[in-house]
N, CA and C of each residue as an Amber inpcrd file, in Angstrom:
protein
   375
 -24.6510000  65.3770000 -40.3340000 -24.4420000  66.3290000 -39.2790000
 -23.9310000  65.6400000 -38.0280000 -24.5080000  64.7220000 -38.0910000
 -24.3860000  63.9070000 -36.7150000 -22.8740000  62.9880000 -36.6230000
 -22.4730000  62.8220000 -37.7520000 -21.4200000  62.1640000 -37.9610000
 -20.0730000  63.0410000 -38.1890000 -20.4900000  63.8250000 -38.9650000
 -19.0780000  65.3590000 -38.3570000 -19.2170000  65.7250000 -37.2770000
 -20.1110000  66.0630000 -36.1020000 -19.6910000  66.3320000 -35.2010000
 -19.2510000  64.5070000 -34.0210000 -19.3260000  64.1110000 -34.5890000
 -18.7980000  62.5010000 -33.7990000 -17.1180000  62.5160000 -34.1600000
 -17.1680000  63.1010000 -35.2350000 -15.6350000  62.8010000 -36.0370000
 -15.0150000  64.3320000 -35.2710000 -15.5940000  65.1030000 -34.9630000
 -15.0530000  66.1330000 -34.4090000 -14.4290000  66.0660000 -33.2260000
 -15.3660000  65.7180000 -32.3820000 -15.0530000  64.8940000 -31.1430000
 -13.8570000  63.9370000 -30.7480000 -14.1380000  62.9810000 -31.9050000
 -13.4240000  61.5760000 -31.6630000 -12.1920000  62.2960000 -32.1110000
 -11.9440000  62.9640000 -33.1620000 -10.4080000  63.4850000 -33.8860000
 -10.4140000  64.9720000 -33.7930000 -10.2770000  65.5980000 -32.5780000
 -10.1330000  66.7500000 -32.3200000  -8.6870000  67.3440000 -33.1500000
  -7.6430000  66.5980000 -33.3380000  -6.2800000  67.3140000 -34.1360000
  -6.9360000  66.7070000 -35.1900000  -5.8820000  67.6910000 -35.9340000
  -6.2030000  67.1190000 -37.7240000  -4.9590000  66.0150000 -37.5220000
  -5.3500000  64.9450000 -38.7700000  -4.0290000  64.3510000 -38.9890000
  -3.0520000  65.2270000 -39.6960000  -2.0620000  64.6400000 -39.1230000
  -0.4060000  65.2860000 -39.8920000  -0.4260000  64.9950000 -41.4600000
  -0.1670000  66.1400000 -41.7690000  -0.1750000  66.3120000 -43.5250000
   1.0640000  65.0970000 -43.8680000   1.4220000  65.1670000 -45.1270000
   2.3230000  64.3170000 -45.3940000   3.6660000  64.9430000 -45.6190000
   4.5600000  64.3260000 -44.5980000   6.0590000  64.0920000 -44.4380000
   6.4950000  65.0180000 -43.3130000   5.0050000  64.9760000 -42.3610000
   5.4040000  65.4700000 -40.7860000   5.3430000  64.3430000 -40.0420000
   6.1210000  64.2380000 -38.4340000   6.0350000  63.0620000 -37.7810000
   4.8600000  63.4350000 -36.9520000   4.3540000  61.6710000 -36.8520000
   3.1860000  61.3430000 -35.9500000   3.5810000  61.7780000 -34.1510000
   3.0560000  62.3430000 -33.2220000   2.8900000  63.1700000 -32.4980000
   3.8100000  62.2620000 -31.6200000   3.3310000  61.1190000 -31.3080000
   4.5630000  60.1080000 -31.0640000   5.4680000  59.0230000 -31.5400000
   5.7670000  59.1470000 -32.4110000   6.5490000  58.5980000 -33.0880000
   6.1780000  57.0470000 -33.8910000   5.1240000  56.8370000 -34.1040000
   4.2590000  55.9400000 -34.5650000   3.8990000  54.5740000 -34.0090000
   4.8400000  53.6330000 -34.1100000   5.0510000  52.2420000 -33.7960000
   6.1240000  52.3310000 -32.5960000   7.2280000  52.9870000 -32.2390000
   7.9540000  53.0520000 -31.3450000   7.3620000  52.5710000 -30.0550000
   6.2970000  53.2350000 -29.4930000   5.6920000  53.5490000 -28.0850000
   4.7240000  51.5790000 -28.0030000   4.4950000  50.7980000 -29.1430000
   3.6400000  50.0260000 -29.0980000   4.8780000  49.0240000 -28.8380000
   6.0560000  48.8980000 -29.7540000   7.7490000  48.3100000 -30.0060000
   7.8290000  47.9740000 -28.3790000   8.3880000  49.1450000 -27.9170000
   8.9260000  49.5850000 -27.0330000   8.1310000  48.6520000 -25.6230000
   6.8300000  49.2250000 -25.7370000   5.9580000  48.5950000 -24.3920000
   5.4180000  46.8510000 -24.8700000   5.8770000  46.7410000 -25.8770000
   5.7930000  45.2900000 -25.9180000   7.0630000  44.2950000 -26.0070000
   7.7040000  45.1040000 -26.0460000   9.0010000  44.5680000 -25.8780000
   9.5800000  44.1530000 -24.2620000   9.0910000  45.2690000 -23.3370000
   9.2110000  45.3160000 -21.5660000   8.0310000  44.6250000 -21.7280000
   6.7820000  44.0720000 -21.7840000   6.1810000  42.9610000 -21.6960000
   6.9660000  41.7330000 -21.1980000   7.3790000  41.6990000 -22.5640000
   8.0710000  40.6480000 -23.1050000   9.2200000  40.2270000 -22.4690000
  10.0580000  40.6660000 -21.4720000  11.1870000  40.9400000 -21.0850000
  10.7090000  40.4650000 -19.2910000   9.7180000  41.3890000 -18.7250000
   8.8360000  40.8180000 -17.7840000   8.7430000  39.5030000 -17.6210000
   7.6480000  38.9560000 -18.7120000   7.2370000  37.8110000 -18.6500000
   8.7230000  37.1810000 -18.8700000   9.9620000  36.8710000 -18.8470000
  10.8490000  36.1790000 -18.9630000  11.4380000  36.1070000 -17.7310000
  11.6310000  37.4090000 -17.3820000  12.0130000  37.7030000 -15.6450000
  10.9240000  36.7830000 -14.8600000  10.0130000  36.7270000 -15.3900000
   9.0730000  36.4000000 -13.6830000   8.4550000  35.4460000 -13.9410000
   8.1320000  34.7950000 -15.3360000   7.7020000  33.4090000 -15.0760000
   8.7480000  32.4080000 -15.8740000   9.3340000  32.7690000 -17.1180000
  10.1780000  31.4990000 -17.6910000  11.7870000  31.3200000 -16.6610000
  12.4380000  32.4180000 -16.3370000  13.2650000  32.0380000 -15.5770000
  13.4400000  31.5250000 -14.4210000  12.3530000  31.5420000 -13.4610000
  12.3210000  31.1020000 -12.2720000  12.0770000  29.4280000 -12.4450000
  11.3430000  29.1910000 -13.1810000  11.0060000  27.6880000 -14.0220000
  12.0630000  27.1240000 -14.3030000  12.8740000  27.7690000 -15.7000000
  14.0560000  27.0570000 -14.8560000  15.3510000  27.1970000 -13.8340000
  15.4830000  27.5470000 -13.1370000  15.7620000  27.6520000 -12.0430000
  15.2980000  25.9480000 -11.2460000  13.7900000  26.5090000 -10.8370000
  13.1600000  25.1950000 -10.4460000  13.9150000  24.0490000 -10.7660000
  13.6280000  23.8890000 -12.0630000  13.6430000  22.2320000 -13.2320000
  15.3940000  22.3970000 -12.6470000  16.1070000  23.2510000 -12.9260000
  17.7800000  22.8510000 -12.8960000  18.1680000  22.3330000 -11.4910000
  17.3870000  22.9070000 -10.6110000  17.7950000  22.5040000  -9.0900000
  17.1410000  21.1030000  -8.6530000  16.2520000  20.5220000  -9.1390000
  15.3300000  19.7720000  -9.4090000  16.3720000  18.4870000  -9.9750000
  16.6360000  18.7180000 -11.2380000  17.4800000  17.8920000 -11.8300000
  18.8830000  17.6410000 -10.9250000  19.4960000  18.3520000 -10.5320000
  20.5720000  18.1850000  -9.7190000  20.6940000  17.5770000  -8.4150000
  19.3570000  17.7370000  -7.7190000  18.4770000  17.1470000  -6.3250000
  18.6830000  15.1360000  -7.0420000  18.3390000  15.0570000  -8.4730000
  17.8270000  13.7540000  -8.3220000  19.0880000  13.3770000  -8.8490000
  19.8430000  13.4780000  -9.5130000  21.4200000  13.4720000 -10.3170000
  22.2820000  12.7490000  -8.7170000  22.2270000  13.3740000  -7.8010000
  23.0030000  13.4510000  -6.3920000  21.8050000  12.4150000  -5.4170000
  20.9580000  11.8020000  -5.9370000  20.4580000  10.7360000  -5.3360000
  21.2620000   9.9060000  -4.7270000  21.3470000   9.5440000  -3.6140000
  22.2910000   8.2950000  -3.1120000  21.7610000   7.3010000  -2.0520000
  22.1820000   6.3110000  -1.8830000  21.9220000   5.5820000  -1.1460000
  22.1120000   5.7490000   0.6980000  20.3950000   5.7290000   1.2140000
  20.2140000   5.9740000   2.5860000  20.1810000   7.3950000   2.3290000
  19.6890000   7.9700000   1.6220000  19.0840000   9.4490000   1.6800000
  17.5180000   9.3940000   1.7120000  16.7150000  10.0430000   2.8870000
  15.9940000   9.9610000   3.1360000  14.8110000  10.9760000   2.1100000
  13.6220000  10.3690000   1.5150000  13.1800000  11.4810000   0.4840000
  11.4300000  11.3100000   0.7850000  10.8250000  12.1030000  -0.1250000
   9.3020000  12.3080000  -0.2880000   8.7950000  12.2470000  -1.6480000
   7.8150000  11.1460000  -1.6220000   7.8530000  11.1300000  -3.1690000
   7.0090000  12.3370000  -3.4720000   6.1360000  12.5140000  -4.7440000
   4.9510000  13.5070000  -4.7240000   3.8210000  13.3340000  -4.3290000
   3.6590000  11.8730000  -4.2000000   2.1000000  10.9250000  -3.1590000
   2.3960000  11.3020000  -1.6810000   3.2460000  11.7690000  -1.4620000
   3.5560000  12.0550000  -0.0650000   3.5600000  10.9780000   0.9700000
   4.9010000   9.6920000   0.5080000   5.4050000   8.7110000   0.5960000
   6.8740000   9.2220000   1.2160000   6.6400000   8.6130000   2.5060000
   8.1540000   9.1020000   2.8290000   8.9520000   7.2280000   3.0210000
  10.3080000   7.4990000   2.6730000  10.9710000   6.0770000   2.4650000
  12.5890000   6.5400000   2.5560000  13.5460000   5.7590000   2.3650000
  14.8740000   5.7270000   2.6260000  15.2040000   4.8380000   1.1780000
  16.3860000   5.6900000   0.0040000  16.3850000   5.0520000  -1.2920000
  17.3890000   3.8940000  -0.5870000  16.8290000   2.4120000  -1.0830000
  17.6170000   1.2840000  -1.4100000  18.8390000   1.1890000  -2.2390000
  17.9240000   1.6070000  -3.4530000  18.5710000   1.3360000  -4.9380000
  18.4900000   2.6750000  -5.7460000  19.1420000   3.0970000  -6.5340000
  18.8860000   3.8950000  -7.6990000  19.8420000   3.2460000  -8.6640000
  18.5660000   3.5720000  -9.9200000  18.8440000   3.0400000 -10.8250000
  19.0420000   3.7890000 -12.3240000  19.8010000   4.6380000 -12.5510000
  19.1870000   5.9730000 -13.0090000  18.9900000   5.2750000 -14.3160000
  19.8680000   4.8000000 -15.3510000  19.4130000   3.9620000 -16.8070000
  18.0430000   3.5250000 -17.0050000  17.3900000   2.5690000 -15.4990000
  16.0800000   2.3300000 -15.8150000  15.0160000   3.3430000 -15.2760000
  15.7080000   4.6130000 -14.9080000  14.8530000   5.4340000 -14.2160000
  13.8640000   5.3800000 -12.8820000  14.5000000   4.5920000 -12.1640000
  13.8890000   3.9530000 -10.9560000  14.2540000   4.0040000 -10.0770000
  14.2980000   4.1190000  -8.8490000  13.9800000   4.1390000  -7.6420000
  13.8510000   3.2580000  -6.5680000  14.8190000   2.2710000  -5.6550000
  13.8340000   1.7510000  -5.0630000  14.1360000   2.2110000  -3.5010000
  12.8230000   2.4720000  -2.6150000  12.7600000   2.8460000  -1.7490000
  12.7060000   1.9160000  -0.5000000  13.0170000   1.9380000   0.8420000
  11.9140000   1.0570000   1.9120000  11.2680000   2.0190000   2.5020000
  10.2940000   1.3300000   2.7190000   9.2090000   2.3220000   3.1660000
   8.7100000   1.5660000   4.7240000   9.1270000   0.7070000   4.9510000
   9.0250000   0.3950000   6.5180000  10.1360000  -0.1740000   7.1500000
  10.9220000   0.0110000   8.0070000  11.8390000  -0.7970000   8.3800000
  11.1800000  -2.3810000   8.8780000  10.8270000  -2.0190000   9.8620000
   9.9930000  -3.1700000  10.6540000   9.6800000  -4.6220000   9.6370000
   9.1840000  -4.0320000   8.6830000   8.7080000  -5.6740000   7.4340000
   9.7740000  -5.4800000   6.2420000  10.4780000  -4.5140000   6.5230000
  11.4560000  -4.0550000   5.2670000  10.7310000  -4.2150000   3.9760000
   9.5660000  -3.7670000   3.8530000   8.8630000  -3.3840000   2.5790000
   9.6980000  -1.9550000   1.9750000   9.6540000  -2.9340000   0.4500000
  10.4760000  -2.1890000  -0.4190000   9.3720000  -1.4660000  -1.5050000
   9.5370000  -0.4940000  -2.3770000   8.4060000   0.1470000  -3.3670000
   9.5400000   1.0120000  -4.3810000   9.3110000   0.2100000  -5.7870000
  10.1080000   0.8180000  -6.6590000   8.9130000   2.0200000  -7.3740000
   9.7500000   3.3240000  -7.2190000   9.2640000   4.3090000  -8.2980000
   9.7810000   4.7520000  -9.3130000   9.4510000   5.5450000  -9.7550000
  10.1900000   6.2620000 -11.0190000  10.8640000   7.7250000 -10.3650000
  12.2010000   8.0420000 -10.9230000  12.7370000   8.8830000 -10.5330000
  12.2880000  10.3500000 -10.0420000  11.3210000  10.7430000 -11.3930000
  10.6090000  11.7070000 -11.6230000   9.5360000  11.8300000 -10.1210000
   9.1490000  10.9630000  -9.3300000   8.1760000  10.8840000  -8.7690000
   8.4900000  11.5320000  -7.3460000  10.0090000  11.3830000  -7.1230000
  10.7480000  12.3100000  -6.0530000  10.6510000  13.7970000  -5.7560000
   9.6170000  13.8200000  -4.5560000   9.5490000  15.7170000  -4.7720000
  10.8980000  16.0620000  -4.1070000  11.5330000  15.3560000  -2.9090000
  12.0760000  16.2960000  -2.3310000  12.9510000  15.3570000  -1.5430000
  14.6740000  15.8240000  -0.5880000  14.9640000  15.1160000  -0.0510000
  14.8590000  15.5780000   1.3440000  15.1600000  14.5090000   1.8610000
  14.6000000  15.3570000   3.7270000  15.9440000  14.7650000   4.6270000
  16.4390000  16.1810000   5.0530000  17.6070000  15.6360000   5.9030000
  17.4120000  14.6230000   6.7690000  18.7170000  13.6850000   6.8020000
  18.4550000  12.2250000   7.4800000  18.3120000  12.2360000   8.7070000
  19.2570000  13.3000000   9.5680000  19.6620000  13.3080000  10.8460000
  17.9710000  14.0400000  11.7330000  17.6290000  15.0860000  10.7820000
  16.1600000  15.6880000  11.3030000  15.0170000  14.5280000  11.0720000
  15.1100000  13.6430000  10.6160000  13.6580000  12.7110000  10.3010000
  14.5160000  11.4390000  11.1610000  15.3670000  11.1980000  11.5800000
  15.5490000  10.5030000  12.8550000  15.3730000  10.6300000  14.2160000
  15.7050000  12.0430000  14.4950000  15.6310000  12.3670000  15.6070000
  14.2230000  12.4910000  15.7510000  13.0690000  12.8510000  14.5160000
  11.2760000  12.7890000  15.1150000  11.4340000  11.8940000  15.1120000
  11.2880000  10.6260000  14.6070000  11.3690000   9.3130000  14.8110000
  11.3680000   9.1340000  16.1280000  12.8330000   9.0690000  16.7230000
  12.6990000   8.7770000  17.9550000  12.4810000   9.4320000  19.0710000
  11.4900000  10.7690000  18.8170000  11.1270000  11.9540000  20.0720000
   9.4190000  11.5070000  20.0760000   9.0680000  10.4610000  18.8650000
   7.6560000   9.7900000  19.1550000   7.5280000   8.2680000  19.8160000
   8.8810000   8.0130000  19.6390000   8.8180000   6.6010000  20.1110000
   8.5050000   6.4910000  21.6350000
């Protein structure tokens, strides 16, 4: 008793006899909204990624000498050397003792215009 009226409840339509369509079209509506999932998640997290990585790669490709940069230790220096075959880097990191510090390419977050990190330079001096 208790279980026909649960089934009554829970399945108020009858199911569709055989070789009528399902009320919405079966698998379509599940297809469909997992598919714009899917399409989402490409828009908003894999493409922007690369984006990132390509601009990223091109930032370190155009490395040159006396470009002023930041590593990801948050090391600021002026590149010496690049070495791209051995994947290296070499930076000075003080004028004054001309201490030099080789990194790895990868370790470069960012470059920092030369003319703006001179002029603080010398608005603290």
């Amino acid at each position: 008793m208790v279980s026909t009226l649960m089934e009554n409840l829970l399945f108020a339509q009858d199911p569709p006899a055989q070789g009528q369509e399902q009320p919405f079209g079966g698998m379509a509506p599940f297809v469909f909204m997992t598919a714009t999932i899917m399409i989402m998640f490409y828009f908003m997290l894999v493409r922007p990624n690369q984006k990132r990585e390509r601009d990223r790669k091109s930032m370190i490709a155009t490395l040159r000498k006396n470009d002023h940069v930041v590593t990801v230790g948050g090391i600021k220096g002026v590149v010496a050397n690049v070495k791209p075959e051995d994947d290296e880097v070499v930076l000075r990191i003080d004028e004054a003792t001309g201490a030099k510090m080789r990194v790895v390419l990868s370790s470069i977050a960012r470059v920092v215009a030369g003319e703006a990190n001179d002029t603080s330079e010398k608005k603290d001096s």
